[in-house]
mmCIF file of the N, C-alpha and C atoms, coordinates in Angstrom:
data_MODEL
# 
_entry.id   MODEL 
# 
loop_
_atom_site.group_PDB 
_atom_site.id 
_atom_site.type_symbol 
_atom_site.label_atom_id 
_atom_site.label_alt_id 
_atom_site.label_comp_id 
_atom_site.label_asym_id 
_atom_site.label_entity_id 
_atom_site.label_seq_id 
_atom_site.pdbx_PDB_ins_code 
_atom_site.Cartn_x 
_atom_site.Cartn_y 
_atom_site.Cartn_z 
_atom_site.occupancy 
_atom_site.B_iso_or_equiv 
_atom_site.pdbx_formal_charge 
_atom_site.auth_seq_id 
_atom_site.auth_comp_id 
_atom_site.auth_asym_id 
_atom_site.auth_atom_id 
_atom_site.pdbx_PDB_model_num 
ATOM 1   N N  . UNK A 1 1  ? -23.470 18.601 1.655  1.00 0.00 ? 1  UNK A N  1 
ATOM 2   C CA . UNK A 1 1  ? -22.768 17.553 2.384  1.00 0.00 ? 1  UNK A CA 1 
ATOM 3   C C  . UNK A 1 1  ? -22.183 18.147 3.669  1.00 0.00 ? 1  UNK A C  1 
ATOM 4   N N  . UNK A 1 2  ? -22.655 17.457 4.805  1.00 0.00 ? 2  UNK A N  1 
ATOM 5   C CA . UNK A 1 2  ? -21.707 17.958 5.931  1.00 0.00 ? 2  UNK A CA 1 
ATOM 6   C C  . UNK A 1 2  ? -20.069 17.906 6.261  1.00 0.00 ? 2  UNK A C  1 
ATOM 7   N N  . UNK A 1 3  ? -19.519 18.762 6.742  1.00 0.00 ? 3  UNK A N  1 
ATOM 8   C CA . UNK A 1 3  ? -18.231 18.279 6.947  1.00 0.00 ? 3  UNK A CA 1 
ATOM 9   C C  . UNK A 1 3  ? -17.696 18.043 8.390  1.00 0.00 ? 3  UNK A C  1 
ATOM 10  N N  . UNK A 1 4  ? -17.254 17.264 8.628  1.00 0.00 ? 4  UNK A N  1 
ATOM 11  C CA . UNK A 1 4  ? -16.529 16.811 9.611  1.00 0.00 ? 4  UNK A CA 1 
ATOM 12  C C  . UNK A 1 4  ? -15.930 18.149 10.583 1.00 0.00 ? 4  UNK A C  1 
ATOM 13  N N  . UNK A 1 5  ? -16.100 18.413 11.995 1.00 0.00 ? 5  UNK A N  1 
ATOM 14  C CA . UNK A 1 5  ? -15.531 19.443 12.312 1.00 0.00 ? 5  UNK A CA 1 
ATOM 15  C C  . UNK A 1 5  ? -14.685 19.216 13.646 1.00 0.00 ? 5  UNK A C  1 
ATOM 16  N N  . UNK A 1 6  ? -14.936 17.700 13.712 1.00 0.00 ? 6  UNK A N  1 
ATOM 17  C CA . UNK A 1 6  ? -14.368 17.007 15.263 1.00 0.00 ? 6  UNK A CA 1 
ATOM 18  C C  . UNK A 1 6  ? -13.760 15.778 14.795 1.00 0.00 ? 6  UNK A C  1 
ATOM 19  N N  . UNK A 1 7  ? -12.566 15.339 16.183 1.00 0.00 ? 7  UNK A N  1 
ATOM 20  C CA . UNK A 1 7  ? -12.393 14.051 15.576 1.00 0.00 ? 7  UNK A CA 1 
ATOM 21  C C  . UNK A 1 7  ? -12.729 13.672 16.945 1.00 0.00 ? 7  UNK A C  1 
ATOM 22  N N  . UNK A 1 8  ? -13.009 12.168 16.955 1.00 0.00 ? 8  UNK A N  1 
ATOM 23  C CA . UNK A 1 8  ? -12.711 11.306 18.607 1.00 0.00 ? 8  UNK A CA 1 
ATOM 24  C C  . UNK A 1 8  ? -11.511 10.449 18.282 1.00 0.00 ? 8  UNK A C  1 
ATOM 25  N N  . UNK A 1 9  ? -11.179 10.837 19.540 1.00 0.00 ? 9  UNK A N  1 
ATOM 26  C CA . UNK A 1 9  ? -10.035 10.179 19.852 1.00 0.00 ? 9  UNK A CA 1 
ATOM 27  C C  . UNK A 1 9  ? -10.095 9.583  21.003 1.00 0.00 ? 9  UNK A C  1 
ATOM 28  N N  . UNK A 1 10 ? -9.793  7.738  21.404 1.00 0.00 ? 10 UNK A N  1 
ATOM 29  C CA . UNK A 1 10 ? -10.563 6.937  22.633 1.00 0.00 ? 10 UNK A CA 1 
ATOM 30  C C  . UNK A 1 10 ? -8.789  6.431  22.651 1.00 0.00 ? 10 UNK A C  1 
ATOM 31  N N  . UNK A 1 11 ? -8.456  6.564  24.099 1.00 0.00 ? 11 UNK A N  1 
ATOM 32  C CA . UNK A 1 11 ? -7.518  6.766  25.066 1.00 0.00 ? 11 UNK A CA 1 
ATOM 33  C C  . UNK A 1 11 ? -7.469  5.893  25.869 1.00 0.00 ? 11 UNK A C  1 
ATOM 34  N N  . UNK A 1 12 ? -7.994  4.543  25.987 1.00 0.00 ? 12 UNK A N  1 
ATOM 35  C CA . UNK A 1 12 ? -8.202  3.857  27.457 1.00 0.00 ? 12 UNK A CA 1 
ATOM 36  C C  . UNK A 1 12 ? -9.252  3.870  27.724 1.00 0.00 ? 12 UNK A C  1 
ATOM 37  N N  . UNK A 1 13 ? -9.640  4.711  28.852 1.00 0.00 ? 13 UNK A N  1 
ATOM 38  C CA . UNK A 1 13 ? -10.719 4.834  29.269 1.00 0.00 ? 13 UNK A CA 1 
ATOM 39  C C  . UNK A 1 13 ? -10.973 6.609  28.980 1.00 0.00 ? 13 UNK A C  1 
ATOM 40  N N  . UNK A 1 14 ? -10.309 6.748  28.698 1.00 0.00 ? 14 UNK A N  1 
ATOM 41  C CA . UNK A 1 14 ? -10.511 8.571  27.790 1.00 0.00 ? 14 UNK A CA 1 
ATOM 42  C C  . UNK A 1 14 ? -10.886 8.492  26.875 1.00 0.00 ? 14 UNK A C  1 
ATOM 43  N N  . UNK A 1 15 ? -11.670 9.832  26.773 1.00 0.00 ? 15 UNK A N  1 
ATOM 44  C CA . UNK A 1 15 ? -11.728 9.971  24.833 1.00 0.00 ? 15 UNK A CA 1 
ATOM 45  C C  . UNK A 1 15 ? -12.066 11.293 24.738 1.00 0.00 ? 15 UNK A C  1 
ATOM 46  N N  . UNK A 1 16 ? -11.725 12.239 23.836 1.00 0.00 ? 16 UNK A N  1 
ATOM 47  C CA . UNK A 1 16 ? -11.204 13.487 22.959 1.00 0.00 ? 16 UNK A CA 1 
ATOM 48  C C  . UNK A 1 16 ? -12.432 13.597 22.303 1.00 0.00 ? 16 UNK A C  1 
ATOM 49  N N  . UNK A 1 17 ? -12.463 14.689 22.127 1.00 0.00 ? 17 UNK A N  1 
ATOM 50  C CA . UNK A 1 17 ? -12.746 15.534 20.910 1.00 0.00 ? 17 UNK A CA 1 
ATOM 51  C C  . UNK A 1 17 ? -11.688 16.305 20.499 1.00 0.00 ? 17 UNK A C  1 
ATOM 52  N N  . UNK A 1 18 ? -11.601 16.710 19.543 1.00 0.00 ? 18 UNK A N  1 
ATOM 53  C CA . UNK A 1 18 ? -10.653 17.266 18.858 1.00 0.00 ? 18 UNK A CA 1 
ATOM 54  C C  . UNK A 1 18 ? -10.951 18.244 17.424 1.00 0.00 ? 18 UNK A C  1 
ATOM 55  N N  . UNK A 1 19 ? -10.994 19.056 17.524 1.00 0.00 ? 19 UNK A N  1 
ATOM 56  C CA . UNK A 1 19 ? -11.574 20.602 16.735 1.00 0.00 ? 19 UNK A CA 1 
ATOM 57  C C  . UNK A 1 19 ? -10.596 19.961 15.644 1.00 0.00 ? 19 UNK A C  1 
ATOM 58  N N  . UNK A 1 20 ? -10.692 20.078 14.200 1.00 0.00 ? 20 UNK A N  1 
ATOM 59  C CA . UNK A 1 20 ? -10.416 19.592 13.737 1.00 0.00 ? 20 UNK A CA 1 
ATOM 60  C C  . UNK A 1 20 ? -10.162 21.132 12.661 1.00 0.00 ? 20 UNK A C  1 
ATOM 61  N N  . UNK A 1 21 ? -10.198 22.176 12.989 1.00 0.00 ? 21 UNK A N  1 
ATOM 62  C CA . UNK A 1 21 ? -9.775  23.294 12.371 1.00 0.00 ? 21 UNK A CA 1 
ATOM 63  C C  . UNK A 1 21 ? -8.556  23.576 13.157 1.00 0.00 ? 21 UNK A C  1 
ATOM 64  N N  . UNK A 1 22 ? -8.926  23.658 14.541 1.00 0.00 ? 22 UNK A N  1 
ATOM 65  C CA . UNK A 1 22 ? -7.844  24.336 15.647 1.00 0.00 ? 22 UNK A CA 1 
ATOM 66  C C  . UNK A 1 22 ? -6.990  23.151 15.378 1.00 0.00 ? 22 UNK A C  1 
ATOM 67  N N  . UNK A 1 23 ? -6.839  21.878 14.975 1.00 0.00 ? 23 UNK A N  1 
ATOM 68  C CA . UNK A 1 23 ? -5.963  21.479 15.049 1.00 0.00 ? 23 UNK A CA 1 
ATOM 69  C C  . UNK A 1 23 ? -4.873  21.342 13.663 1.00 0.00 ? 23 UNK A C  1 
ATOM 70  N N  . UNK A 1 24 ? -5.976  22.077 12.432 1.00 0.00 ? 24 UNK A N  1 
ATOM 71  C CA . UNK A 1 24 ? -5.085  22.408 11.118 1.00 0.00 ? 24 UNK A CA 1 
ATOM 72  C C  . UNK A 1 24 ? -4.438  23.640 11.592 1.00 0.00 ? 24 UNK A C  1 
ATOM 73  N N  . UNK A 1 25 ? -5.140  24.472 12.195 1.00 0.00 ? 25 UNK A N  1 
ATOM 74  C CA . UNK A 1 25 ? -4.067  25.672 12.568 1.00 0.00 ? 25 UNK A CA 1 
ATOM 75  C C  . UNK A 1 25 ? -2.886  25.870 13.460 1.00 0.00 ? 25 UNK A C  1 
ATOM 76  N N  . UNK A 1 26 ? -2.935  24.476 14.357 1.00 0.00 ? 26 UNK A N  1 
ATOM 77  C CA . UNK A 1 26 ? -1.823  23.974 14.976 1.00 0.00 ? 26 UNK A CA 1 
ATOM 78  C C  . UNK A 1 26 ? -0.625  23.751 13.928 1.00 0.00 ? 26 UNK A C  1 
ATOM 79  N N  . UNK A 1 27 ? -1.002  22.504 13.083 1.00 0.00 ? 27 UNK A N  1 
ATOM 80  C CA . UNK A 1 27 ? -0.037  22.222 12.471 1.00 0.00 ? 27 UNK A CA 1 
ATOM 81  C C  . UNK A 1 27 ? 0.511   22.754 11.478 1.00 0.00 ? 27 UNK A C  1 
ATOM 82  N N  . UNK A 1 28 ? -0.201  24.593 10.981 1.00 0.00 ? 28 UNK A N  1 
ATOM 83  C CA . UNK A 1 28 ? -0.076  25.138 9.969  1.00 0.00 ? 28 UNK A CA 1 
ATOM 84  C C  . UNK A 1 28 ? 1.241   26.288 10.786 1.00 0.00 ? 28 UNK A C  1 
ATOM 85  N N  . UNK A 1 29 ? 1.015   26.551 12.112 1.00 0.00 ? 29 UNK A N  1 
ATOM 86  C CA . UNK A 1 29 ? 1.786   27.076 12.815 1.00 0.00 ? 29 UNK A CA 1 
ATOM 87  C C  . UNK A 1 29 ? 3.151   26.472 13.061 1.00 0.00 ? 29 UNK A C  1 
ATOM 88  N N  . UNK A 1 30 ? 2.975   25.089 13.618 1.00 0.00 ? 30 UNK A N  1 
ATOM 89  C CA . UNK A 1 30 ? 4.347   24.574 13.977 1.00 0.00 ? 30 UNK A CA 1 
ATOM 90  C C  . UNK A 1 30 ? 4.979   24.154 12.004 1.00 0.00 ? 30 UNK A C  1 
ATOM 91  N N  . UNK A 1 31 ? 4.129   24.254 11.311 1.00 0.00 ? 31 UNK A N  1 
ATOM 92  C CA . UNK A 1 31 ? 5.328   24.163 9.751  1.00 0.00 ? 31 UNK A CA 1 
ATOM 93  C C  . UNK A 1 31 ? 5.606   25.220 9.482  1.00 0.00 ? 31 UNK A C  1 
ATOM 94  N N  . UNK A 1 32 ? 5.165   26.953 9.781  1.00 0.00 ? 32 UNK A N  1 
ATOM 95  C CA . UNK A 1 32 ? 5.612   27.927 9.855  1.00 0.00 ? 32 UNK A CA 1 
ATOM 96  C C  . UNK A 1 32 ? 6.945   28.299 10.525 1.00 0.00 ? 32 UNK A C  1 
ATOM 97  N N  . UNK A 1 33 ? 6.661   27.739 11.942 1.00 0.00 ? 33 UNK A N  1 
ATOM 98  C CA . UNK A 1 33 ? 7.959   27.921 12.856 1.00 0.00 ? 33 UNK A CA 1 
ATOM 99  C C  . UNK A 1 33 ? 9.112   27.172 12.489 1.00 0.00 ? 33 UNK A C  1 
ATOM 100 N N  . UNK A 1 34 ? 8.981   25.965 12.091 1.00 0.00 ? 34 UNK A N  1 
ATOM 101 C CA . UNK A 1 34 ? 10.069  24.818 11.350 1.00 0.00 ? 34 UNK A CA 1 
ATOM 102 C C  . UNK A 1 34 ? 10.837  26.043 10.074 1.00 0.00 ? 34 UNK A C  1 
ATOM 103 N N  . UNK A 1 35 ? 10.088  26.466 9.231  1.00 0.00 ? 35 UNK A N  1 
ATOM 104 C CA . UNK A 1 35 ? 10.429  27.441 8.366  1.00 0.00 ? 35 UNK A CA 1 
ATOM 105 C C  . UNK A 1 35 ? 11.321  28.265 9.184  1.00 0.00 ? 35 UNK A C  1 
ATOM 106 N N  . UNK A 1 36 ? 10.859  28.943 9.304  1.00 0.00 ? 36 UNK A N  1 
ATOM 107 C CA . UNK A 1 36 ? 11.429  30.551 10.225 1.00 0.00 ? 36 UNK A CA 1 
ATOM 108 C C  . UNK A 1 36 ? 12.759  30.010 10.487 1.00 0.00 ? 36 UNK A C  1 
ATOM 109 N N  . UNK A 1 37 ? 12.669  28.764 11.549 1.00 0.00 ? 37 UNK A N  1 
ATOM 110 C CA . UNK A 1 37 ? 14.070  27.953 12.621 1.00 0.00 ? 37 UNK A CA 1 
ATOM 111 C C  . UNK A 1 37 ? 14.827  28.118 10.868 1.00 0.00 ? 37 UNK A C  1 
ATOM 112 N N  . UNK A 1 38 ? 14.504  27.642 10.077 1.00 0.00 ? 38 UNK A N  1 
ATOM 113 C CA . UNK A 1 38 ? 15.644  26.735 9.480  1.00 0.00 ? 38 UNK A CA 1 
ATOM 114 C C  . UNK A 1 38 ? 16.257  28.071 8.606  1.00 0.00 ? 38 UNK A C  1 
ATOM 115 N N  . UNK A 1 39 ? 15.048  29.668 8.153  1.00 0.00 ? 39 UNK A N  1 
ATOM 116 C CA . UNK A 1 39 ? 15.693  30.153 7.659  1.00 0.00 ? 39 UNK A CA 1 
ATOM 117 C C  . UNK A 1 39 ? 16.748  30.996 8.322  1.00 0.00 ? 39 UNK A C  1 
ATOM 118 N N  . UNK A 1 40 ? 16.290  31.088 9.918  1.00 0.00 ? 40 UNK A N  1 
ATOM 119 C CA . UNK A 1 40 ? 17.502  31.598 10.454 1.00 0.00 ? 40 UNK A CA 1 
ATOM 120 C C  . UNK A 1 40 ? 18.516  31.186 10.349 1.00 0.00 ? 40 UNK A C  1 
ATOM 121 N N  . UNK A 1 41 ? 18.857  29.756 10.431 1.00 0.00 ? 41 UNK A N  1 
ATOM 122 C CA . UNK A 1 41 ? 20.047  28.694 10.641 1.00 0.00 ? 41 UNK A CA 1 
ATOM 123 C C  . UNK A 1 41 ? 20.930  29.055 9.077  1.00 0.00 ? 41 UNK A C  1 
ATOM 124 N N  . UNK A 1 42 ? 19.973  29.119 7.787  1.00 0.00 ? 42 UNK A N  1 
ATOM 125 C CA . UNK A 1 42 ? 20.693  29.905 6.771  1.00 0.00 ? 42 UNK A CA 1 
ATOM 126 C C  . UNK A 1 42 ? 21.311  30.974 6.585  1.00 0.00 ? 42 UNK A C  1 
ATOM 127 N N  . UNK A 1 43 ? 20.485  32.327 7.396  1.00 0.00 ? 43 UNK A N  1 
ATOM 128 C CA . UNK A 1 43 ? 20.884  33.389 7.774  1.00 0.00 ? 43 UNK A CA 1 
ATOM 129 C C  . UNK A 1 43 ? 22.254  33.729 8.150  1.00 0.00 ? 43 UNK A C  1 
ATOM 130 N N  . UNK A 1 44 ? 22.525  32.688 9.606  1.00 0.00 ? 44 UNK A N  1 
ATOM 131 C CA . UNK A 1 44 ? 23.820  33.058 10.688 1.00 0.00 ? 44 UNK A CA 1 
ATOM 132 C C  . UNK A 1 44 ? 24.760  31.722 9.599  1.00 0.00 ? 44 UNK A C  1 
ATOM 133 N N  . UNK A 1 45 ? 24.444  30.992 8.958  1.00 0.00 ? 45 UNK A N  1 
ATOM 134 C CA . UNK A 1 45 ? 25.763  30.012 8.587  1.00 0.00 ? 45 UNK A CA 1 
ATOM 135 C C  . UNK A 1 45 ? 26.022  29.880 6.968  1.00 0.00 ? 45 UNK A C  1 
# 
């Protein structure tokens, strides 16, 4: 079975592609950094 490796995304008169790995590793990064922020905030208080 193939898997999906793009998304489109239609904008108006735009439209995307969108890597659909690079963009799990986006959001695997910014829930990393959310982590980190909040365990510092435990850290100093």
């Amino acid at each position: 079975m193939n898997e999906k490796k793009e998304r489109l995304v239609i904008d108006g008169n735009a439209f995307y592609e969108i890597d659909i790995e690079c963009e799990k590793k986006k959001k695997r990064q910014q829930q990393e950094e959310k982590v980190r922020k909040n365990n510092q905030k435990r850290q100093r208080g």
